[in-house]
C-alpha positions as YAML, in Angstrom:
chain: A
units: angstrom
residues:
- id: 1
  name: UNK
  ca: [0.00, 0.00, 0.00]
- id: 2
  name: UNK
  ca: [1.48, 3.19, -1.07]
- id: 3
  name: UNK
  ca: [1.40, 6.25, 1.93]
- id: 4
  name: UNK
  ca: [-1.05, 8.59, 0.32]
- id: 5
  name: UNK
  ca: [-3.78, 5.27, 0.45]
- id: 6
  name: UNK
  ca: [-6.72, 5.56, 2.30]
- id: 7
  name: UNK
  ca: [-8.31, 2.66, 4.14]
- id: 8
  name: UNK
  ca: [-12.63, 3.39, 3.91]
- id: 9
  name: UNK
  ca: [-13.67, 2.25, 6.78]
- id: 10
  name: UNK
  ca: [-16.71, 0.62, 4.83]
- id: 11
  name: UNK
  ca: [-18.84, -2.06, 6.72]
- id: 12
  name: UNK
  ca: [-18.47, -5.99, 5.89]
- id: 13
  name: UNK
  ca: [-18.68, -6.94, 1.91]
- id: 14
  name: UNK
  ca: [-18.75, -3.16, 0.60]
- id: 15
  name: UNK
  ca: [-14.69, -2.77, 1.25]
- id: 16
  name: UNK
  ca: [-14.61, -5.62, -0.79]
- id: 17
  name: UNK
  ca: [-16.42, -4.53, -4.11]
- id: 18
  name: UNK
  ca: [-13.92, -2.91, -6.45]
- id: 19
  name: UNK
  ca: [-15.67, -0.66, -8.04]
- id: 20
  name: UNK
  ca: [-17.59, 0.34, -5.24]
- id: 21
  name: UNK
  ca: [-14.24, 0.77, -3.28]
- id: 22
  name: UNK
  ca: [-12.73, 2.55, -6.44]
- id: 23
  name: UNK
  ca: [-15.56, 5.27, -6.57]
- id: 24
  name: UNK
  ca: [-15.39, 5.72, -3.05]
- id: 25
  name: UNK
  ca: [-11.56, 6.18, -3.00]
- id: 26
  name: UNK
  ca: [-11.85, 8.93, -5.56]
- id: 27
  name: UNK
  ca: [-14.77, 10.69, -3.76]
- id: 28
  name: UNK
  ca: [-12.17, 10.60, -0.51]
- id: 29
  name: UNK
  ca: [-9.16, 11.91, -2.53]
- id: 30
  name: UNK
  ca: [-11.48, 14.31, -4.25]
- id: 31
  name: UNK
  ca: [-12.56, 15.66, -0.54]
- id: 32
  name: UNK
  ca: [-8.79, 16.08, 0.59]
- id: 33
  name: UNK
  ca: [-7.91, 17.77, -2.27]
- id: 34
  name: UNK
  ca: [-10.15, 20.36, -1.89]
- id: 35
  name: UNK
  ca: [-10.24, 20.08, 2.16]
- id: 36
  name: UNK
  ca: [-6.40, 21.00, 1.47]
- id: 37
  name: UNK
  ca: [-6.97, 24.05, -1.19]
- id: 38
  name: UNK
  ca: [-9.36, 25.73, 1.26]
- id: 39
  name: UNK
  ca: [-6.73, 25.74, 4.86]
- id: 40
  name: UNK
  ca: [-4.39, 26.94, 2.17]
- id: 41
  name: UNK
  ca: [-6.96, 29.49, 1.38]
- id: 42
  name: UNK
  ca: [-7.17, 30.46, 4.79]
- id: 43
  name: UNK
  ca: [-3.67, 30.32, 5.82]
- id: 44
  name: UNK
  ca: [-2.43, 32.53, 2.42]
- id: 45
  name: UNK
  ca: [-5.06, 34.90, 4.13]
- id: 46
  name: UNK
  ca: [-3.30, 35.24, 7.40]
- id: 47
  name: UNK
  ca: [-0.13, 35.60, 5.95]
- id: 48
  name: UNK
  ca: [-1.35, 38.57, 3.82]
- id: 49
  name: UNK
  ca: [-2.94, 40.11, 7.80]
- id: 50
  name: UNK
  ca: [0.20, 39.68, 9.40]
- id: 51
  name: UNK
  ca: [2.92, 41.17, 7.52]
- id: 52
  name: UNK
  ca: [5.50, 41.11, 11.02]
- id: 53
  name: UNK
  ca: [5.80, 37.25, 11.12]
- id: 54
  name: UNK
  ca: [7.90, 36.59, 8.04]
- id: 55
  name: UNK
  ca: [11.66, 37.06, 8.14]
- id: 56
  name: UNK
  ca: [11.68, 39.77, 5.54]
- id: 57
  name: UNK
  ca: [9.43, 40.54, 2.17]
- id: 58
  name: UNK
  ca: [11.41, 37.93, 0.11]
- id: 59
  name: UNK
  ca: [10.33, 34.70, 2.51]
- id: 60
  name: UNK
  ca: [7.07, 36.19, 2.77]
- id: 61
  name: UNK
  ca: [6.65, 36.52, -1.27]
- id: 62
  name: UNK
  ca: [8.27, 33.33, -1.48]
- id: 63
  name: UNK
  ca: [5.77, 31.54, 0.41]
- id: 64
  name: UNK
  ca: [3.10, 32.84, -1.23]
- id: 65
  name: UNK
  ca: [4.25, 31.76, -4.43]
- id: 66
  name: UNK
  ca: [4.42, 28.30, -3.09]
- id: 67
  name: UNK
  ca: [1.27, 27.97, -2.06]
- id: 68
  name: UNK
  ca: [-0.24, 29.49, -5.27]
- id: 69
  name: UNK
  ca: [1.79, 26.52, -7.35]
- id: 70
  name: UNK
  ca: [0.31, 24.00, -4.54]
- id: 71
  name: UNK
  ca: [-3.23, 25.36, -4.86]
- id: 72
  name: UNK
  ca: [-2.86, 25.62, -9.16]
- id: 73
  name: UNK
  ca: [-2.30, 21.33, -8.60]
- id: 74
  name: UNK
  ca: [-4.96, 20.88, -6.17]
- id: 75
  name: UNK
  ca: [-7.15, 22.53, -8.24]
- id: 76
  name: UNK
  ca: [-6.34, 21.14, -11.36]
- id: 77
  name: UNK
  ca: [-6.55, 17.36, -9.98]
- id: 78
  name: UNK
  ca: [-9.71, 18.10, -8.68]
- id: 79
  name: UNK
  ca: [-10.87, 19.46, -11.57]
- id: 80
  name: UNK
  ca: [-10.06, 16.69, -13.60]
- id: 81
  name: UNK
  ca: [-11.02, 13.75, -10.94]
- id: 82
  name: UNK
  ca: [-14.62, 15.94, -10.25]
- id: 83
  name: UNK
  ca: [-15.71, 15.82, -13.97]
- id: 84
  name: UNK
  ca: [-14.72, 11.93, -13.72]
- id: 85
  name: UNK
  ca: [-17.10, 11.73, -10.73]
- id: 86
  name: UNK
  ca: [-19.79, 14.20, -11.94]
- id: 87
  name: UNK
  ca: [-20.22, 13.13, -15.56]
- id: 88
  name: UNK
  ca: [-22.87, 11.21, -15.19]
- id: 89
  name: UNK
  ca: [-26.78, 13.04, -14.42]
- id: 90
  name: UNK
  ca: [-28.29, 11.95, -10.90]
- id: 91
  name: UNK
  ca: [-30.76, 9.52, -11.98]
- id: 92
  name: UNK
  ca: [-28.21, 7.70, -14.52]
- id: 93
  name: UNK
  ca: [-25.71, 7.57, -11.86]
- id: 94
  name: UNK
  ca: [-28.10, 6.61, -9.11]
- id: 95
  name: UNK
  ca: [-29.25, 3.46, -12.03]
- id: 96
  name: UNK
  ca: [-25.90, 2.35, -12.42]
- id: 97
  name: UNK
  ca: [-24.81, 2.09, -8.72]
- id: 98
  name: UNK
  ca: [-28.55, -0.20, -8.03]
- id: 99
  name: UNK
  ca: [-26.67, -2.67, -10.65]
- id: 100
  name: UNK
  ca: [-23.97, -2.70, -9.58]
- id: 101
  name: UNK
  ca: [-25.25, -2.74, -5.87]
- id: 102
  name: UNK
  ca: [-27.85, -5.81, -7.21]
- id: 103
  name: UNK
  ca: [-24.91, -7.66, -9.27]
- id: 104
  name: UNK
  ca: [-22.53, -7.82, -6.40]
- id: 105
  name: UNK
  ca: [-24.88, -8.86, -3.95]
- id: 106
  name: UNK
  ca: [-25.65, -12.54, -6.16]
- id: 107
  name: UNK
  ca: [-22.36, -12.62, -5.84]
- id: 108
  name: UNK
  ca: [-21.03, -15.94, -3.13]
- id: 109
  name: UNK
  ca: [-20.34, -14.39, -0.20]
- id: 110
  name: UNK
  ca: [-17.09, -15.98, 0.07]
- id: 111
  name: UNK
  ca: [-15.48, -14.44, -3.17]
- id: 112
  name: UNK
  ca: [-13.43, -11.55, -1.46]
- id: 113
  name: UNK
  ca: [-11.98, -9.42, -4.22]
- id: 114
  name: UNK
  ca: [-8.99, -7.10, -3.47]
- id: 115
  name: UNK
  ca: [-9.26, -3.06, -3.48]
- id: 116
  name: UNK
  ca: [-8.35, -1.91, -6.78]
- id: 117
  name: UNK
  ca: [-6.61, 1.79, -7.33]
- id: 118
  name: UNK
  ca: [-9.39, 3.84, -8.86]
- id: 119
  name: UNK
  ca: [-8.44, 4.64, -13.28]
- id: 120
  name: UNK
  ca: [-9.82, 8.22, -12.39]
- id: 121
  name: UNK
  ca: [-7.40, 8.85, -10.04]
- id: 122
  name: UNK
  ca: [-3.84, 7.82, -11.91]
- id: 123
  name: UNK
  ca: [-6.08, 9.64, -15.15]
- id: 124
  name: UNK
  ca: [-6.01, 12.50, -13.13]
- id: 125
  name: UNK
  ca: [-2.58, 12.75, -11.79]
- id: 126
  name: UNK
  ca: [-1.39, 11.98, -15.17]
- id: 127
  name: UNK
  ca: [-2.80, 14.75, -16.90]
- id: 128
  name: UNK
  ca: [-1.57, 17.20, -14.36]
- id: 129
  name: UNK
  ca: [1.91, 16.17, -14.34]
- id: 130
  name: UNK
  ca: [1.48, 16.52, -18.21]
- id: 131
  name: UNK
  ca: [-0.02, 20.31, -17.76]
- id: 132
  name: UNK
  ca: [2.83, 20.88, -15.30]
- id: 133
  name: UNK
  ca: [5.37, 19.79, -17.98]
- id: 134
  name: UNK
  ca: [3.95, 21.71, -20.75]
- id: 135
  name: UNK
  ca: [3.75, 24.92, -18.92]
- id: 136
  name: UNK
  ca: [7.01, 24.59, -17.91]
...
């Protein structure tokens, strides 16, 4: 398991469903992306209040410019990894998890498939990396 996995805490045979697990996994890394662009919202705010704390202008822009970069990737993974999410209208989505939902439950309860690393996730890392290089 690689360190930026998530374990779902999902109860019994849900963990277990791939694609369930998959969809979940990118909903979770979808919600710390942007959990992580909005405290960097808030802390690029209070270093704009408190102009005293930095060791001189230069850190001060420096830092700022960091956090713009980080926020540009956040935003762009989310972007990418939300449309994956979102395509789909509410009552096609809504159909499509009911069969799933109905096909893995005829399933034997003792076939126990492995967690698989969501496709919309790499997708989306992948074509960020490739903006990154192309605006470089």
């Amino acid at each position: 398991m690689q360190s930026d996995d998530r374990v779902i805490p999902w109860p019994g045979r849900i963990a277990t469903s791939p694609r369930i697990f998959a969809y979940a996994q990118c909903l979770q890394y979808l919600q710390t992306w942007l959990g992580t662009d909005h405290n960097l919202v808030v802390l690029r705010d209070e270093i704009l209040v408190k102009h005293g704390t930095f060791d001189g202008e230069p850190h001060r822009e420096l830092l700022l410019q960091l956090i713009g970069k980080y926020q540009e990737e956040l935003r762009d993974k989310s972007q990418i990894l939300g449309e994956r999410i979102y395509d789909e209208k509410p009552r096609q989505f809504g159909r499509r998890m009911n069969r799933l939902w109905d096909t893995w439950q005829k399933q034997p309860k003792n076939i126990s498939a492995e967690p698989v690393q969501s496709k919309g996730l790499k997708s989306a890392e992948r074509s960020t990396r490739k903006r990154s290089r192309t605006a470089a």
